[in-house]
N, C-alpha and C positions, 0 to 999 in steps of 0.2 A: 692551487689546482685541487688540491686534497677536501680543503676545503668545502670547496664547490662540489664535491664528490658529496661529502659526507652529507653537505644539506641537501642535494638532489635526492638524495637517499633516505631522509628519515621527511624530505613531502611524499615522497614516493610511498613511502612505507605508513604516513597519516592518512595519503589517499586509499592507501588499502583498507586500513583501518574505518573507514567512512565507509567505504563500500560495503566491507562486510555487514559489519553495525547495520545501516540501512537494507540491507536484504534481509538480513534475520527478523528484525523489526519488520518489512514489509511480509513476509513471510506467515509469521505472528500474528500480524492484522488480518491477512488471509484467511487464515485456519479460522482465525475465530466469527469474520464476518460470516464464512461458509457455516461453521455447528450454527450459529442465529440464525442464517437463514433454512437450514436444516428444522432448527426446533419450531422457527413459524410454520413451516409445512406440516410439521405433524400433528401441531394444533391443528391446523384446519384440517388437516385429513381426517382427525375424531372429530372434529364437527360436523363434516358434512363426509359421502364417501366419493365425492368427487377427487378425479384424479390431476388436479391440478397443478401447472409448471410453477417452478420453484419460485421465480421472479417475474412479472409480467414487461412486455417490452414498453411499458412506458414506466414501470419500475428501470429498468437498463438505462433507458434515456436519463433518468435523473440520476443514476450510479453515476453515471459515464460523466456528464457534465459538476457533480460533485466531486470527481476526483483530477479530473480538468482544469476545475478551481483549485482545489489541494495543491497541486503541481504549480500552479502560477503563483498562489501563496510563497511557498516553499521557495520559488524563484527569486522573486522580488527581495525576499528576507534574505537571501544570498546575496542580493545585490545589496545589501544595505539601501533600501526604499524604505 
């Protein structure tokens, strides 16, 4: 019984471990895709003085379906595919 105790407790305690990991890492990717997309805006704001939005919505659309894929990748390779 003890056992059983101890290995529910150190999946428990790997699971944590993955989750943390992957938040910080998603976290990370965050920040940094945001300063990129920050520094393309400021180009173009010295090129032109237009005030234009960070990302256009067909920019979004292909975010969106890129990290869609990401997440299905990601899946699959959990399942062993």
């Amino acid at each position: 019984m003890s056992r059983d105790l101890a290995l529910r407790r150190r999946q428990e305690t790997r699971t944590l471990g993955v989750l943390l990991a992957g938040g910080v890492i998603g976290a990370l990717a965050g920040v940094g895709a945001a300063y990129l997309l920050l520094q393309a805006r400021e180009r173009q704001r010295s090129a032109t003085d237009a005030d234009l939005p960070i990302i256009s919505s067909g920019g979004a659309v292909k975010l969106g379906l890129l990290l869609f894929g990401l997440f299905r990748q990601i899946n699959e390779i959990a399942q062993g595919r």
